[in-house]
GUVEX-570775 format. One record per atom (N, C-alpha, C): x, y, z. Coordinates in pm, whole numbers, plus 50000, padded with zeros to 5 digits. Layout:
N
XYZ
...
***
This chain:
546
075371053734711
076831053034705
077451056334840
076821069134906
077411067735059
077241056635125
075811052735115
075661038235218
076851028035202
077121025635075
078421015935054
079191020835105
079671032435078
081521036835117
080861033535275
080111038735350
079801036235503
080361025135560
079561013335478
079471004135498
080820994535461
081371001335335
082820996735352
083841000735466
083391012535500
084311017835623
084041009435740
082821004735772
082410993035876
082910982535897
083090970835742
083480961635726
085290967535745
085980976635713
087350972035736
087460977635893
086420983635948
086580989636087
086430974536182
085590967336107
085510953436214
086770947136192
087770947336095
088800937536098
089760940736188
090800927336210
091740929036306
092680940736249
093610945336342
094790957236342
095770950936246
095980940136236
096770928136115
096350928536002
094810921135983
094280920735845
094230935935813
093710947735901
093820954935806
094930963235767
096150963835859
097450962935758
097830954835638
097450944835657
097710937335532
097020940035413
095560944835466
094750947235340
095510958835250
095590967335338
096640980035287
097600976935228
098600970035272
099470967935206
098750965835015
097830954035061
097770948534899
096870956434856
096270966034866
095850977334788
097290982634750
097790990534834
098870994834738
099760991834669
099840977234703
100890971134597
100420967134439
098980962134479
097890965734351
098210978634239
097780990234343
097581003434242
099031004634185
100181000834270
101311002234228
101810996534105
101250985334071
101660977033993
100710980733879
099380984833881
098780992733790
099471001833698
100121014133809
100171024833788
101831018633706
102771008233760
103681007733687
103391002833506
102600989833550
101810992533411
101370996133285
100961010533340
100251018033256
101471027533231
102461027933287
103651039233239
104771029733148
104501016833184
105791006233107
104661007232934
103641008632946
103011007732809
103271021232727
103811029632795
103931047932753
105091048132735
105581037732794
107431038332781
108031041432606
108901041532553
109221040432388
110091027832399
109921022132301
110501008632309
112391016032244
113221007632323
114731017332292
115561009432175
115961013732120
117131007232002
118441009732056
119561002431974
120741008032032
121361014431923
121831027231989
122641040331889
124101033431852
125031032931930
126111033331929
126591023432049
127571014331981
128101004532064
129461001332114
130430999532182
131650996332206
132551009932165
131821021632254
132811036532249
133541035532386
134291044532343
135101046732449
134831057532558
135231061032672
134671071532728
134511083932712
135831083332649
135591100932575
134441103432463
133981092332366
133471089432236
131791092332338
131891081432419
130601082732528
129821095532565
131091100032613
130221118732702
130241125332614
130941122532455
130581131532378
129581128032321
128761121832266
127541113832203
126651117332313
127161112632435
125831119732559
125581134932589
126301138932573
126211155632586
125691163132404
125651155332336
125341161432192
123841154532198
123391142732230
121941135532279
120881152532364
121751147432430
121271161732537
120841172132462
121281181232444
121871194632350
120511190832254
120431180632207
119261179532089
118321172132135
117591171632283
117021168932349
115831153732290
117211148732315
116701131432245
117011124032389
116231117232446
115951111132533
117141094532526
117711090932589
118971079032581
119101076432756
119611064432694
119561056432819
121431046732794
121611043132901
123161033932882
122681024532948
122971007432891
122890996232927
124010994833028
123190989033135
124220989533238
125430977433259
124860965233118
126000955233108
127070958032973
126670963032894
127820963232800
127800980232751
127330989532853
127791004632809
127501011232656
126181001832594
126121006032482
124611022032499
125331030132394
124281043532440
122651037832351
121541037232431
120201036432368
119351045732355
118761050532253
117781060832192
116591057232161
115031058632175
114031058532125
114281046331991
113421040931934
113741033731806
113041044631694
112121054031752
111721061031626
112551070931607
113891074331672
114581087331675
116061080831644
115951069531579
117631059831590
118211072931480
117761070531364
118111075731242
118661091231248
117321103131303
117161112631339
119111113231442
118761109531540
120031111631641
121241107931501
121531100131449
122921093431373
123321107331282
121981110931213
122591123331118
123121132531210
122351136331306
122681147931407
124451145631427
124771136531522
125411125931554
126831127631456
126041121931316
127301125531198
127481141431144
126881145331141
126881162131117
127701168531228
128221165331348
129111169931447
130471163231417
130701147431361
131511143231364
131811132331496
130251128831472
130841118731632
130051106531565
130371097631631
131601096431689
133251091431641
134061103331726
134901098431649
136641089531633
135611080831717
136711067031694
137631064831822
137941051231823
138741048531912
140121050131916
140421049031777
141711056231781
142661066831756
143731070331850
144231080931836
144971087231663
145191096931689
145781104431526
147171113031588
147201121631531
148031133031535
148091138831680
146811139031744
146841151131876
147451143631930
148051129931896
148971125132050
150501135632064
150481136631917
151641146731946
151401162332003
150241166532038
149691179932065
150101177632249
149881163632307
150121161632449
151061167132514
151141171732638
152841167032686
152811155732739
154271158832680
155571145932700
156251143632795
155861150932907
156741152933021
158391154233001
158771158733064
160731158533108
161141147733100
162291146233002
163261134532979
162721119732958
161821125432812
161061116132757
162131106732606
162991097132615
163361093532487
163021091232401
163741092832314
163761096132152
162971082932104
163491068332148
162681059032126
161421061932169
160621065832261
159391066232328
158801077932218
159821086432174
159201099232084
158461087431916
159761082431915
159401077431750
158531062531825
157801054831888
157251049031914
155411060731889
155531067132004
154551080431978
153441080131825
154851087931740
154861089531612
154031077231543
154581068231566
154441058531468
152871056931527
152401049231589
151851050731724
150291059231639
150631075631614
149581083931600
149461081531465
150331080531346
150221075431216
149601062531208
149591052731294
148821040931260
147331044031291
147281053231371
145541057431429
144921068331292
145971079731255
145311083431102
145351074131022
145781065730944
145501058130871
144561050330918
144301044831050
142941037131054
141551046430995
141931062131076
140721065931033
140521067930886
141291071430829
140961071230682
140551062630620
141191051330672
140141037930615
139041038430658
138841042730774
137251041930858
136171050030720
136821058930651
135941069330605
135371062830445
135811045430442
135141042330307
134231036630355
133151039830225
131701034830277
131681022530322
132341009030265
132060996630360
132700992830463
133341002230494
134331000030605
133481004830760
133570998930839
132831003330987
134481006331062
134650995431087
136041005731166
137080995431112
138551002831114
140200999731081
140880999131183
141670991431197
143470992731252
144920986131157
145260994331209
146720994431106
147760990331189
148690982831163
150000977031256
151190980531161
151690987131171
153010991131085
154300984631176
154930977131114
156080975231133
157430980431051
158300993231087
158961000931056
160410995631139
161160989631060
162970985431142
163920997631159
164170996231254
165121008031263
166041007131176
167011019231133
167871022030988
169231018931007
169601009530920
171061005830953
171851014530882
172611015230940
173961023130826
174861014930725
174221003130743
175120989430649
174240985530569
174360988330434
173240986930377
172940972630292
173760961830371
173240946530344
172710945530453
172740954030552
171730948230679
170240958630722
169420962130619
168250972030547
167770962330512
166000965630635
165370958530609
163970967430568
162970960730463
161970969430421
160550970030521
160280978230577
158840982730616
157550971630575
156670964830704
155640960930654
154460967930737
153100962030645
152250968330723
150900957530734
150180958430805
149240949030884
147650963130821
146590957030749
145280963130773
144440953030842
143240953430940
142330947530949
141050957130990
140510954130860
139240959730864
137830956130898
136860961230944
135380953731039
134430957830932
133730947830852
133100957130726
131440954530791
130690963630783
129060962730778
128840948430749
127680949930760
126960933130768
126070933230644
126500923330536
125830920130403
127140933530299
128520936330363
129100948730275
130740936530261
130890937630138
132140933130090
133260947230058
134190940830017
135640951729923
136290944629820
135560950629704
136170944729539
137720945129567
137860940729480
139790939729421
140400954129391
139640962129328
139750977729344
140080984629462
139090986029558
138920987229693
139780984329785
140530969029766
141400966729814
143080970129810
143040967529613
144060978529623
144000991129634
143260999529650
143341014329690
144061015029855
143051006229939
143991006830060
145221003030063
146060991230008
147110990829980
147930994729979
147571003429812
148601016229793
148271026029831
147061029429964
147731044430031
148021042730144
148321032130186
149321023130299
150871027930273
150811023630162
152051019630120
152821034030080
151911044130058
152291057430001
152301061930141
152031060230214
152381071030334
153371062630458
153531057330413
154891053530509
156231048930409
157171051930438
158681060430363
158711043230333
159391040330254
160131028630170
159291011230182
158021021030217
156641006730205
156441004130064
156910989530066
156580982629925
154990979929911
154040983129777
152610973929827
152330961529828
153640952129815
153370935929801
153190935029975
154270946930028
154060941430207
153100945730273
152090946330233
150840956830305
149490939430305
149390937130436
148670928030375
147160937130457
146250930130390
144690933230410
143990922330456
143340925930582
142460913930644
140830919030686
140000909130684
138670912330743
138690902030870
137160909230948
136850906031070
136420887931083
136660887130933
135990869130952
137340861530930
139220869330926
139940861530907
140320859230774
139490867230687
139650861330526
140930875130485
141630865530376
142700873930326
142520879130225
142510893030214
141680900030115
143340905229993
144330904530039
145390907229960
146490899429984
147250894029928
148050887229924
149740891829881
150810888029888
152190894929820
152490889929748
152460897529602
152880887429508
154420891729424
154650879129375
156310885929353
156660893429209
155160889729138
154790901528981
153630904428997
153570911728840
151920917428832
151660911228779
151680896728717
150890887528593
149960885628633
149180882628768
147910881528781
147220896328770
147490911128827
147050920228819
146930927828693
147840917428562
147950923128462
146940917028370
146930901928432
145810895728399
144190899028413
144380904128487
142930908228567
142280925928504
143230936928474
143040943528412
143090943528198
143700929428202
143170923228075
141680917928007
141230911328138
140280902928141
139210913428136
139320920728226
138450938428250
138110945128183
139080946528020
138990958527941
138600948527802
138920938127794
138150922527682
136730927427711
136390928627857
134900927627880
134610940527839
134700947327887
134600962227864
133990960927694
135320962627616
134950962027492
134080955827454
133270945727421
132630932227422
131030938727449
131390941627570
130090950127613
129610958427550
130730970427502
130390982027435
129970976727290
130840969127198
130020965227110
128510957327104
128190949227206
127040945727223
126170953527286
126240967827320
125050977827351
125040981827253
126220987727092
125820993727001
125360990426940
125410972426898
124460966926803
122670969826867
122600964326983
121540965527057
120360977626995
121470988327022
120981001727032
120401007626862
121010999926812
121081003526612
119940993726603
119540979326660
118050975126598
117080972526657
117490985526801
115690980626866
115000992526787
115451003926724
114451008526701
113271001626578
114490991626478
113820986026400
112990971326439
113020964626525
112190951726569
111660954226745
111970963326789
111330967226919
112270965326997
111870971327116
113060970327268
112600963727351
113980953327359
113700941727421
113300928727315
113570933127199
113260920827062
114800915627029
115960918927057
117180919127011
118010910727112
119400903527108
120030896627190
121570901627111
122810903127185
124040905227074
124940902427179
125560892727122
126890888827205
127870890827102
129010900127209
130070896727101
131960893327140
132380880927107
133520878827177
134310886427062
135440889827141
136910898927075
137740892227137
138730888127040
140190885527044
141080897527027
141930897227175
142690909027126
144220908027222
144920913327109
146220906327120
147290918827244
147730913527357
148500923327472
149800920227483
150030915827349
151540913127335
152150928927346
153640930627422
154030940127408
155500939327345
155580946227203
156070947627119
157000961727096
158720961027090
159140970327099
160290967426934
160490978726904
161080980726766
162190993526790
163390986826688
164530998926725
165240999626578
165391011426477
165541004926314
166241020326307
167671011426228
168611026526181
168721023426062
168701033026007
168351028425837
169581045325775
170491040825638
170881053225658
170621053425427
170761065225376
170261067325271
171471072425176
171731061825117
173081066725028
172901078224918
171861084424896
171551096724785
171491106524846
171771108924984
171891118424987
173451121625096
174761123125045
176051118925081
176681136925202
176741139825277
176901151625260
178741147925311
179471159225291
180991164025343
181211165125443
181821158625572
182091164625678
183411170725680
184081163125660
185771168525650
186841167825510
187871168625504
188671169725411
189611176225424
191001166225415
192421165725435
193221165425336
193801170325281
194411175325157
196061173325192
197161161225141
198581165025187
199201163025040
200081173825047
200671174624878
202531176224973
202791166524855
204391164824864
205171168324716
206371177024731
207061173224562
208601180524619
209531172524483
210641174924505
211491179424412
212251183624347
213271183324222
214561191424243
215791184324151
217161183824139
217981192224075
216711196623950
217551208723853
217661219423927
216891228823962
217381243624069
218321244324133
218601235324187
219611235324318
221321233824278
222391235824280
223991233324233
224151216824320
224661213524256
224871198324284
225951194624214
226601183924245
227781175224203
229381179324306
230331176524162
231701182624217
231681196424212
232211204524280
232811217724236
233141219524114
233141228624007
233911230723928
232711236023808
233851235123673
233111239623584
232181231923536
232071221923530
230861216223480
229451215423602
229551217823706
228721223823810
228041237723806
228811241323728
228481255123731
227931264123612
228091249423520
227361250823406
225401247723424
224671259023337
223301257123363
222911246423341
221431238923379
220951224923313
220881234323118
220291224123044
220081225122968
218551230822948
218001235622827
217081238422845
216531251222931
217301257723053
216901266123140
216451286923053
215731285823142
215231303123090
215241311423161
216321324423129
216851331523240
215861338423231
215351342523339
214301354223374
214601365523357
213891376723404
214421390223395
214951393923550
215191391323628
215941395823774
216861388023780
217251380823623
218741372423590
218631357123663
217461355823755
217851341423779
217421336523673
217871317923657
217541306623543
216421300423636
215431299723532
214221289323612
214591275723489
214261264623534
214371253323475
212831251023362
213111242923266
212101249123171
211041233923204
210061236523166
209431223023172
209741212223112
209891200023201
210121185223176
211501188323248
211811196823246
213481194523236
213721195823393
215181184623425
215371183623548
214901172123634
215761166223674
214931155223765
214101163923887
212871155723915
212011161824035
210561150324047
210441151424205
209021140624250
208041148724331
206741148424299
205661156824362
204611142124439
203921144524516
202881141024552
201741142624612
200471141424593
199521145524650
198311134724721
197881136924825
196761128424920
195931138925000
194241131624947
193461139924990
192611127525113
191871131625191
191371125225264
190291134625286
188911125425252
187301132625279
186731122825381
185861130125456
185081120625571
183501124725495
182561110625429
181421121425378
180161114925480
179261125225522
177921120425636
177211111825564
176481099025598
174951099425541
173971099825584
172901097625542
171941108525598
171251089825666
171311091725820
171121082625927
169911084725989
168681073226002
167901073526047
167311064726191
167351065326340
167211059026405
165521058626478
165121049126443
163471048226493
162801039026607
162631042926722
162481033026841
160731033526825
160571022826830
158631019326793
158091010826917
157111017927001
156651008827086
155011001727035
154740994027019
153180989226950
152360993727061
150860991427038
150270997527165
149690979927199
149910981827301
148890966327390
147100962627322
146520952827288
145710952827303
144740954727167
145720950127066
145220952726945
144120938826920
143370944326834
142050938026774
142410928526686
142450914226724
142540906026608
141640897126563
140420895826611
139490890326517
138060896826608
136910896126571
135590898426613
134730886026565
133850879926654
132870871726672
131820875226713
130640876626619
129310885126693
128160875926631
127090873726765
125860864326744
124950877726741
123890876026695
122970884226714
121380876326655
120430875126784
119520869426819
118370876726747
117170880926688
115990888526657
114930884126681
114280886026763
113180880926801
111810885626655
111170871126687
109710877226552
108950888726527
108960894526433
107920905826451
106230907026441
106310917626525
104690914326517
103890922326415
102850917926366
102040919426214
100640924026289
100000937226250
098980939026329
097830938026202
096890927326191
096060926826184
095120934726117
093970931925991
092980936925973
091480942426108
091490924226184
090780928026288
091540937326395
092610941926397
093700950226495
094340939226562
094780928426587
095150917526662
096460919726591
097340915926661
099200912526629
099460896226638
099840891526547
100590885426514
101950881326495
102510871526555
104020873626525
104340862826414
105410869526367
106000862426189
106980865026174
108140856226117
109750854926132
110030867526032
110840872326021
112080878425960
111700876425831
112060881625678
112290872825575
113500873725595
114540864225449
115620865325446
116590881425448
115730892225362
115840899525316
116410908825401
115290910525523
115580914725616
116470912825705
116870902325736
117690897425771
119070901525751
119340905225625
120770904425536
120690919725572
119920925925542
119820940425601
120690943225731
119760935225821
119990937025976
122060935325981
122310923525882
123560916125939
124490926425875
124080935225733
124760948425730
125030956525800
124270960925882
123730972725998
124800969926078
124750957926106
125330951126222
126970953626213
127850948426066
128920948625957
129640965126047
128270972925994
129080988125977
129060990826122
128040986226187
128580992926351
129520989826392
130140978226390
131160973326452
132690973226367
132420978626205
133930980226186
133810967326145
133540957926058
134040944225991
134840944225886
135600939825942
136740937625876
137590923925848
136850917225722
136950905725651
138590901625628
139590905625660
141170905325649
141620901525762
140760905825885
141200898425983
140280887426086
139290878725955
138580868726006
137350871626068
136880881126040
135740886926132
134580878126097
133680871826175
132490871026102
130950872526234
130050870426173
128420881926159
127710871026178
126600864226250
125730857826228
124320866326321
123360866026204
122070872826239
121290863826254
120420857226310
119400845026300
118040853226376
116820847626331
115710848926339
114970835926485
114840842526582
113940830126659
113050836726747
111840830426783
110730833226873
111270836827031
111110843827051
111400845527228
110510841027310
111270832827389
110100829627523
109620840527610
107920841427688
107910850027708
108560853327861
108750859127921
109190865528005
108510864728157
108290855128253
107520856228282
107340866028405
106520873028473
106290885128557
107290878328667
107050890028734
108100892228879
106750884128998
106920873429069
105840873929164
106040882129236
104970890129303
104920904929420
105280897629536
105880908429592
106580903229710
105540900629834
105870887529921
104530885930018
104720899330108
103600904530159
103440911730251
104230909030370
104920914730462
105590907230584
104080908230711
104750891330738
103570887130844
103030904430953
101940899131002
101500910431117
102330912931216
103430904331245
104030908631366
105010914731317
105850915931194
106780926431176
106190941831131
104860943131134
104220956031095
104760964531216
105370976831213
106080983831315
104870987931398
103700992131354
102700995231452
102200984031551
102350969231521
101820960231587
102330954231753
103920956031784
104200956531877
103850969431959
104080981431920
102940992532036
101580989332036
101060983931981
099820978832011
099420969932136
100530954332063
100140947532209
100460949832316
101670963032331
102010964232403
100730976132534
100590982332473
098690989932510
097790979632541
097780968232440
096250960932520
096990949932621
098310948932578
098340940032781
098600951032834
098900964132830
099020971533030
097270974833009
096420978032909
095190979832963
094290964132999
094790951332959
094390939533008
094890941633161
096380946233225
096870940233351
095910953933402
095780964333393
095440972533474
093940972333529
092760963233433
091470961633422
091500947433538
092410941533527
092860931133600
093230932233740
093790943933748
094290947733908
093150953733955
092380961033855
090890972033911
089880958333940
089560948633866
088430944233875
088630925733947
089940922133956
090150908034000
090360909134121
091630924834177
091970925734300
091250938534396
091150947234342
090450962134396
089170956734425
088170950734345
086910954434335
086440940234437
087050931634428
086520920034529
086650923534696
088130929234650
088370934634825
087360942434890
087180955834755
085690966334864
084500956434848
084110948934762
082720935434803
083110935934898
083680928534980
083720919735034
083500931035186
084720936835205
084520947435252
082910953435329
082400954635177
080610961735204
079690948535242
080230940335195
079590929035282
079560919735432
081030926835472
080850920935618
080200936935675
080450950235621
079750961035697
078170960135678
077800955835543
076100954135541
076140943435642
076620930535683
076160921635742
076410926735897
077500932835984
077630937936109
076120949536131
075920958636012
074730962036062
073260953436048
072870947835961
072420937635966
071780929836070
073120927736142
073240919036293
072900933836353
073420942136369
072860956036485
071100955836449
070700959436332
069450955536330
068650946036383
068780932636354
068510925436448
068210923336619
069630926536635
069510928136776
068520938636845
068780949236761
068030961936810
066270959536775
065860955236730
064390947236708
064150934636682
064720930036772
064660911536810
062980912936891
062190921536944
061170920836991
060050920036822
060500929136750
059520921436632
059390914636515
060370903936558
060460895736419
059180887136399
059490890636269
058410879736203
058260868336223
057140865336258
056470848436261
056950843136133
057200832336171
057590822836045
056460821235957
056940817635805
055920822335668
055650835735651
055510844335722
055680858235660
056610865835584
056150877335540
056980882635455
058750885935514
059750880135505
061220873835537
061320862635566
062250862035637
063380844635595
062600846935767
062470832835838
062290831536000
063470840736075
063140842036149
064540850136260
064670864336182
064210866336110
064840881336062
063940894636143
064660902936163
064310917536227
063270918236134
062800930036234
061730935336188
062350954536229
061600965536163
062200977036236
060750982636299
060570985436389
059700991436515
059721008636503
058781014336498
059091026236542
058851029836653
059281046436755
058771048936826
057621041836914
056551042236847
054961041736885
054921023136871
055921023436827
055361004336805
054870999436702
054941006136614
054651000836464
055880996836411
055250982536306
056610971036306
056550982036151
058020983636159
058390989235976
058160976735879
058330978935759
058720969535680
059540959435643
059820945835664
060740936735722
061670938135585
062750939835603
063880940335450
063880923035379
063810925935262
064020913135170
065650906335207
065250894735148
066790882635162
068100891835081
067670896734963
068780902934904
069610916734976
070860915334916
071740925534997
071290938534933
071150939634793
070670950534702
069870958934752
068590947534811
066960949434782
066620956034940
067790949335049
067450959535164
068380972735182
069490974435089
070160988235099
068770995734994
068340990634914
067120999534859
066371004834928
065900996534957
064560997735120
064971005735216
066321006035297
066651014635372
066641026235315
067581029735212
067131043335189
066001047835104
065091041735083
063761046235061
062991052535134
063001044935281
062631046435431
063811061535451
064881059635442
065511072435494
064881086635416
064351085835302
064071097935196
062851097935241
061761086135257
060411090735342
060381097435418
060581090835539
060351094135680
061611097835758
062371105935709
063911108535779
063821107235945
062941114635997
062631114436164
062401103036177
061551096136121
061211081536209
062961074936199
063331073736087
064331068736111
065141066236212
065511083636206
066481087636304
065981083736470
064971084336453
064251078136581
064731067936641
064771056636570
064741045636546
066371043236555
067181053736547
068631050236538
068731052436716
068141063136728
068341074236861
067861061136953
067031054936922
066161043037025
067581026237056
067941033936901
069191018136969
070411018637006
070961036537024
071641048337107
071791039037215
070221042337259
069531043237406
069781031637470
069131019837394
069311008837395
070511001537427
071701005437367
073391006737374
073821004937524
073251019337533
073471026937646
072861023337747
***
């Protein structure tokens, strides 16, 4: 192994001051490219965390990365933060457990700012509005299919003329996850808490949009479709519920999963209002009573001419004992009268009746039974229909779960039929080898250990050949020269013209074989023999030099 390195040191000692800069060079650009290599294969392949933040959103996500000593990188064309791919998940909880990130848009703290000196009132209520459209985005941000919100409120300033009052609208557009929708529910919820937090927002003016342009709410000028739609909702509802209870009442008797029950309901959402005064003549009561009595008469009183026949009593009269005459009965002209006036109560009944929505007016129910199975003397099952018997059973069962009620058209059908069987789920294919997560770190290991075996053995290892082969061949030639007195006669043991080595005294050494191998063998065979002769022999072509 020394003789080589020697001998490599020979061969680059004979080259020019050029080639062997150059050689240098491409050694090190070699190992370099090795060594990059073998560290791009150690590298972690990166995912991206978080995309399109803002700067503040940025150094905070980078300084919380840090802190939990997760390794990230920033793309230097679109500023998105990148993490390990086995640590994506890991960082997000971290990440969400702080509250980051959190969002591009502003809330409330705009009002925490200063405002500087002789800031107007318009610029104040611009502000306002301004930080209320950024809380409401985030609150929308916080439903599960929602990725991010903005809100556009349009609020008119307040007239004091109130034919010239105009109503508040509002703008949502929401960015939903990828494969994530928002039911009709969903949608009105945002709506109406749009519409609830800003002062005299109607929810017909709140419209709702997604990131693909689609109009998720519309203004409508009633609720007949929304009334429709929570009609249609609670039909099903019911429908359903009776077809799990039948379900549930005869799997225990024909097995689970032997049964089928559909059941349509008619049901009536008429809304019905009633208003009935009814009053009851038996039982009369008194409220008032006015009583006027009138009377008059002629005998008591002196009447006519003066004189004696004036002054004569009526007839008939009966002097009392305190000497006056009272007039006797009948006697005497005289007129009385009497008027009574009663006000009587009766007993008044006023009844306002609202019906309830949604009443039950007929039931329609199928119900399917699959065959039962008959197990066998040899133990084997068999399947065999229903009898009738059973049947009529079942369609009872069926009667009482559901409340049948023959007055308002109800009717029951039970039927007996074979079920097809069912056939299995095919298993899902395996995903090909290249989506196996271990398979890209793989190839990624056997090409940097392919390029690096490649730089050692295509570029490194030819250069030192080559190298040890012009230094074996320069000494070679020194050999030669230095015992050009005893080469071998032609046909002897070497090639014609080849050295021979001489010692001291004149004895021819052993002439080295054609191979490059076979005379670095030989030499140091000769060097471990006879070290002095050697050296002799070096010292002699010193001399010789010299």
């Amino acid at each position: 192994m020394a003789v080589v390195q020697a001998e490599t040191v020979q061969g680059f000692a004979g080259l020019s001051p050029v080639k062997q800069v150059g050689l240098l060079l491409g050694l090190a650009a070699s190992i370099a490219i090795g060594v990059a290599i073998a560290l791009w294969s150690q590298s972690p392949a990166w995912s991206l965390l978080y995309g399109n933040l803002d700067e503040t959103d940025t150094a905070q996500v980078l300084d919380a990365l840090q802190q939990a000593a997760i390794p990230y990188r920033i793309d230097e064309h679109s500023g998105a933060v990148m993490v390990p791919a086995d640590k994506v998940h890991q960082a997000r909880l971290q990440l969400a457990a702080q509250g980051l990130p959190r969002g591009t848009g502003n809330g409330f703290e705009l009002l925490q700012e200063d405002q500087g000196f002789g800031v107007s009132q318009f610029m104040e209520n611009v502000r306002y509005q301004h930080a209320l459209e950024g809380e409401l985005a985030r609150t929308i941000s916080t439903l599960r299919n929602v990725r991010e919100a903005r809100v556009h409120l349009a609020v008119p300033k307040r007239s004091v003329f109130l034919r010239r009052q105009e109503a508040p609208s509002a703008s949502v557009v929401v960015s939903l996850y990828a494969g994530r929708t928002l039911d009709e529910s969903q949608v009105a919820a945002i709506v109406h808490m749009v519409a609830s937090s800003v002062p005299r927002l109607e929810p017909k003016a709140v419209t709702v949009v997604d990131q693909n342009g689609n109009l998720l709410s519309a203004a409508r000028a009633d609720e007949d479709y929304a009334l429709t739609t929570t009609q249609f909702n609670y039909t099903r509802k019911l429908e359903n519920s009776y077809a799990e209870r039948i379900e549930q009442l005869l799997a225990p008797l024909v097995g689970s999963g032997r049964v089928r029950a559909q059941v349509s309901a008619d049901l009536d959402f008429t809304r019905v209002e009633k208003t009935r005064e009814s009053y009851n003549p038996d039982l009369p009561a008194l409220r008032s009573e006015q009583v006027v009595e009138e009377s008059s008469g002629a005998g008591a009183a002196a009447s006519g001419v003066p004189g004696t026949l004036s002054n004569v009593p009526p007839a008939g009269g009966v002097l009392a004992e305190n000497g006056e005459t009272v007039p006797a009965a009948g006697g005497g002209n005289g007129s009385a009268s009497r008027q009574v006036v009663r006000n009587y109560e009766l007993d008044r009944t006023i009844s306002h009746t609202r019906l309830a929505t949604g009443t039950l007016r007929r039931l329609s129910i199928a119900v399917v039974v699959d065959n039962k199975l008959v197990t066998g003397d040899d133990g084997k099952q068999t399947a065999q229909p229903w009898s009738d018997e059973e049947l009529a059973r079942f369609t009872e069962l069926v009667k009482k779960a559901v409340g049948f009620d023959p007055r308002r058209g109800d009717s029951v059908q039970v039927i007996n039929a074979s079920f097809q069987p069912v056939p299995e789920p095919e298993p899902l294919p395996d995903p090909p080898l290249w989506e196996q997560p271990w398979f890209w770190p793989l190839v990624k290991q056997v090409l940097a250990g392919l390029g690096v075996l490649l730089v050692i053995f295509g570029v490194i290892k030819p250069v030192m050949r080559s190298l040890a082969e012009a230094g074996a061949a320069q000494q070679q030639a020194a050999l030669a020269a230095a015992g050009a007195p005893g080469q071998l006669p032609p046909g002897e043991e070497g090639a014609p013209g080849q050295a021979a080595l001489t010692g001291p005294d004149g004895e021819a050494l052993p002439a080295p074989k054609k191979s490059y191998e076979d005379q670095l063998a030989q030499a140091q065979s000769l060097v471990q023999e006879d070290p002095r002769r050697v050296a002799q022999v070096v010292k002699t072509w010193m001399n010789d030099d010299g």
